[in-house]
N, C-alpha and C positions, 0 to 999 in steps of 0.2 A: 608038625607045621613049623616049628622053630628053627629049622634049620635056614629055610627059605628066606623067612623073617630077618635074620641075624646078618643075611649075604644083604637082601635090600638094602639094611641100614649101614653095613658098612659099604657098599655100593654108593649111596645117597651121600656118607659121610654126615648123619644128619648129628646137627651141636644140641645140646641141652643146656640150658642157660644154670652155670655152678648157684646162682643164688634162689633156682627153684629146689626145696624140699616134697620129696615124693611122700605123703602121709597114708596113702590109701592105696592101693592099686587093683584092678579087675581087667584080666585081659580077656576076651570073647571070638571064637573061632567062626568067622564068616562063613558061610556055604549056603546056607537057605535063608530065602524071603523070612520064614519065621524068626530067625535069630534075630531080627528087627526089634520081635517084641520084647527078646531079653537083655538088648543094647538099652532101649527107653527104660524099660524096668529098672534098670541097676544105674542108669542117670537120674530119672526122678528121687530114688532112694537115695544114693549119693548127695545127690545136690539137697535134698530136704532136709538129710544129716547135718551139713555146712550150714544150711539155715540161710537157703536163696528162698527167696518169695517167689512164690505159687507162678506167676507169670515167666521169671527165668526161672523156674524150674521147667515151666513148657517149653521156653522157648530152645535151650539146650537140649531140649531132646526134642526139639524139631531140626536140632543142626546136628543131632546124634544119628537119627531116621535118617537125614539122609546122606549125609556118609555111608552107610552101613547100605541105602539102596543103590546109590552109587557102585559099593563092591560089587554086590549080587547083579547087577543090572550089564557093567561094564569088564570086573576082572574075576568073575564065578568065585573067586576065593579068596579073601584074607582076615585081618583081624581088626579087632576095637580094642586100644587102650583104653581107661577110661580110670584117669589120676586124681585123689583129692592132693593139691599141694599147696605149698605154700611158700610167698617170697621172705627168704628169710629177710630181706633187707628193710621189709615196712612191715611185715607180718602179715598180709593179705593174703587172705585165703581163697581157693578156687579150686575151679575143675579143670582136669588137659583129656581131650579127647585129641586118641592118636590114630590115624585109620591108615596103613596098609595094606597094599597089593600087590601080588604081581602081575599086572592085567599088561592090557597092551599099552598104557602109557600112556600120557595128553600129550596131542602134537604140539598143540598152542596153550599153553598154560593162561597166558592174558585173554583169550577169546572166552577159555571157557568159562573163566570169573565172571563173564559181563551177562547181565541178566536179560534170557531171552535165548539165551544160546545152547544147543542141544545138538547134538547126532545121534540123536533119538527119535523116531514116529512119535510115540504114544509118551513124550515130556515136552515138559511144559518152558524148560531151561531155566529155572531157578532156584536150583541145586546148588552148587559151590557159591552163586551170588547171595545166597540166603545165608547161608553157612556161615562166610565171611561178614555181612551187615550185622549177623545176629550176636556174633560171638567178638571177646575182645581182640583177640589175638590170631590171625592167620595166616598159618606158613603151608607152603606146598611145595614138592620138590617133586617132577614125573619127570621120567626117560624111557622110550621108547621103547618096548620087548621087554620091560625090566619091571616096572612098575609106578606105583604113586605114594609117596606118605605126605599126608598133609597132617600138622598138630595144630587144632585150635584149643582156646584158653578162653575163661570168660572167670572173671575176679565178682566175687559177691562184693556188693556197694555197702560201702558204712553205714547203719543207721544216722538217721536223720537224728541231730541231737536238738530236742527241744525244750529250752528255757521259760520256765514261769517265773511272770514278773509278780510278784506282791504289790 
């Protein structure tokens, strides 16, 4: 599958920002509905590693799900990144979930972000608007006949520091 992979991204031209450090990495071969459950699997364990609470731990692998249903639904084939890293510039740590394809493309990249929108029967169109609300960070890049990479990013929040007064 790499080879494909390799032509998308240098097709895309997709940048990587120099002050993200990659500390973990898990890449996952899209093709069946089931690889679903090993996209969540290896998000929840990631992210519970990092030490996101229980609710983003859900909620990133609700934007993991459906990326991953998206591939199977729309381009039959591609992959999940799925990065623990780290800014080295503030030291914050997170996840990058990267999803590739080579499907047929989004015509309208702005339509399909907006919630409610589908060319789908049996969806509900709150796919990529879920994606994007839940996560910190969302990039997408599609070209027609060619494919889709979107990289979203979602940074674990500081503990709350709480002072006792005497």
């Amino acid at each position: 599958m790499l080879n494909w992979i390799n032509k998308v991204k240098d097709n895309f031209k997709i940048e990587f920002d120099s002050n993200i450090k990659i500390l973990n990495k898990k890449q996952i071969d899209i093709m069946f509905e089931t690889d679903n459950e090993l996209v969540i699997y290896n998000i929840r364990k990631m992210t519970e590693k990092i030490g996101f609470k229980l609710m983003d731990q859900t909620m990133v692998a609700t934007a993991a799900s459906e990326l991953t249903t998206n591939i199977v639904r729309y381009a039959k084939i591609g992959i999940i990144e799925i990065n623990c890293i780290k800014n080295i510039e503030n030291n914050n740590i997170g996840i990058e979930i990267i999803a590739i394809d080579k499907g047929p493309g989004i015509e309208d990249i702005d339509l399909a972000v907006k919630e409610k929108y589908t060319t789908t029967i049996n969806s509900l169109g709150f796919g990529l608007a879920s994606v994007n609300r839940i996560m910190d960070e969302f990039y997408i890049k599609s070209e027609l006949e060619i494919g889709t990479i979107i990289r979203v990013r979602k940074w674990k929040k500081q503990d709350d520091i709480c002072f006792k007064i005497f």
